[in-house]
C-alpha positions as CSV (number, residue, x, y, z in Angstrom):
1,X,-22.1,73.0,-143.2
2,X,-23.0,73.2,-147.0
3,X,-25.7,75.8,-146.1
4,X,-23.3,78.3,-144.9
5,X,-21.2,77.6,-147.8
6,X,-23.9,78.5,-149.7
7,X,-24.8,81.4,-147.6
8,X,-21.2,82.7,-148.1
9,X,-21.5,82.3,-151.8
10,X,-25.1,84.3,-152.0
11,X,-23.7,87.1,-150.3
12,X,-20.8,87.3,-152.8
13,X,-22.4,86.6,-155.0
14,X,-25.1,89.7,-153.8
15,X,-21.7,92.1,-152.9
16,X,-20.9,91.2,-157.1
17,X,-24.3,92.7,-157.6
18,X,-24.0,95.8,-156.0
19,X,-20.8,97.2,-157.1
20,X,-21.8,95.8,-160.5
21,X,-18.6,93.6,-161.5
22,X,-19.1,91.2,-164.1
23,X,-17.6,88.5,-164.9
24,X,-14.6,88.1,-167.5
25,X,-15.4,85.6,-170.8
26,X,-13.1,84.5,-173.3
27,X,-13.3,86.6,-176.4
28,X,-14.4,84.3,-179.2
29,X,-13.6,86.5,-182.1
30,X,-11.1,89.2,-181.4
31,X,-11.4,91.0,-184.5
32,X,-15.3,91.8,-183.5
33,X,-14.2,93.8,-180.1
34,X,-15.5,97.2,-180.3
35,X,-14.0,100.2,-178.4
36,X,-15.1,103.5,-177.4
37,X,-18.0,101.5,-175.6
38,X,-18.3,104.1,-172.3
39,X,-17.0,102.6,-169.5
40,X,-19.1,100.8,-166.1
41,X,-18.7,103.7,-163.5
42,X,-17.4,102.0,-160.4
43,X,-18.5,102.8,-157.7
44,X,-16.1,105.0,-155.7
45,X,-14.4,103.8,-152.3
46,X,-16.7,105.8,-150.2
47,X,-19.4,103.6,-151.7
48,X,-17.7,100.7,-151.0
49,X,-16.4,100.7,-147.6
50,X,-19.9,101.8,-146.4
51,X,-21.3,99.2,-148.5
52,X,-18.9,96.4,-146.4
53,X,-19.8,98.0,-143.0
54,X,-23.5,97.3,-143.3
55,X,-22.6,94.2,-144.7
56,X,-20.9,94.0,-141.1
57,X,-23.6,95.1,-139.3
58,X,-26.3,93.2,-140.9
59,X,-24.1,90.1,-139.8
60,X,-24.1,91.2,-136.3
61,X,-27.7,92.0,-136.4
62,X,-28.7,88.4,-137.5
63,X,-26.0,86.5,-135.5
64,X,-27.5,88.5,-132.2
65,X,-31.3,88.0,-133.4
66,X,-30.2,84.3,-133.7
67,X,-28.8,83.7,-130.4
68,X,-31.9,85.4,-129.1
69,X,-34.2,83.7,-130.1
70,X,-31.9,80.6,-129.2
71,X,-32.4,81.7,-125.9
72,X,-35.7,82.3,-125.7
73,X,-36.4,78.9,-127.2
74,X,-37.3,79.6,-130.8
75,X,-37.5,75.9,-132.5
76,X,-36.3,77.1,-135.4
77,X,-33.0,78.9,-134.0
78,X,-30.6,75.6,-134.1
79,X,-27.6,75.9,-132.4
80,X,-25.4,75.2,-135.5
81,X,-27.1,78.5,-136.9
82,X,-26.4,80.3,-133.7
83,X,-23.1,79.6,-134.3
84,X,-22.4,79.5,-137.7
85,X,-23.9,83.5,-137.7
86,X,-22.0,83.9,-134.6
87,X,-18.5,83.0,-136.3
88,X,-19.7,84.9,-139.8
89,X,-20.1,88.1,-137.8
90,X,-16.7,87.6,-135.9
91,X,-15.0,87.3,-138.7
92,X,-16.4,89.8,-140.9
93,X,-15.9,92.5,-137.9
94,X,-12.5,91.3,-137.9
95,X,-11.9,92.0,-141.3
96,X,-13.5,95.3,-141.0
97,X,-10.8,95.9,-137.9
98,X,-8.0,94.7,-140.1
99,X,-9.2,97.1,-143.1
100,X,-9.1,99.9,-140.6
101,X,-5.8,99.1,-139.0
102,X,-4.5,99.1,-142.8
103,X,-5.8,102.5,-143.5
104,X,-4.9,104.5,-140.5
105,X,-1.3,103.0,-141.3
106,X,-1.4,104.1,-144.8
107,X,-2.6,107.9,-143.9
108,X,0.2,107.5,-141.4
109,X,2.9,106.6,-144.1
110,X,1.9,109.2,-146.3
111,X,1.8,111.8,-143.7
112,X,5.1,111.2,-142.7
113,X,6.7,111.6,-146.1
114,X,8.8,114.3,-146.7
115,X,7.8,117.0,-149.1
């Protein structure tokens, strides 16, 4: 169980990495803050939702490789694996359904607004 803890925490960790978010430290001397510093571009939401769905696919990609080579007898394809990959990609396509279901309701709120 602690390996797809520490699975889940490398891809985080990775997703971090890629849109470049860093993480917040105390200031220790606030007079020595320097502004005008330009600004990390983030990256925009087209970026980012494609960025999640092949996260997605990747997931559903190993989770079916895995149970392949279950099947086929692969001594190194456990079944804990097999299903540890299995429930990461359910989940993550769930997400990715939820997301979706949130943005078509969004587009639908805003179109219905009167001018």
């Amino acid at each position: 169980m602690s390996d797809s803890v520490a699975s889940i925490l490398s891809q985080i960790r990775s997703y971090q990495h890629q849109l470049g978010t860093r993480t917040l430290e105390p200031v220790q001397n606030p007079n020595a803050v320097q502004f005008g510093q330009p600004a990390v571009k983030a990256p925009n939401f087209g970026e980012t939702l494609q960025n999640a769905l092949q996260g997605v696919n990747d997931a559903q990609k190993t989770a079916g490789a895995l149970s392949q080579a279950f099947e086929l007898g692969d001594p190194r394809a456990d079944l804990a694996r097999v299903m540890v990959a299995a429930q990461q990609s359910q989940v993550a396509f769930r997400a990715t359904v939820e997301v979706r279901n949130r943005l078509v309701q969004a587009y639908q709120d805003v179109m219905n607004m009167p001018l």
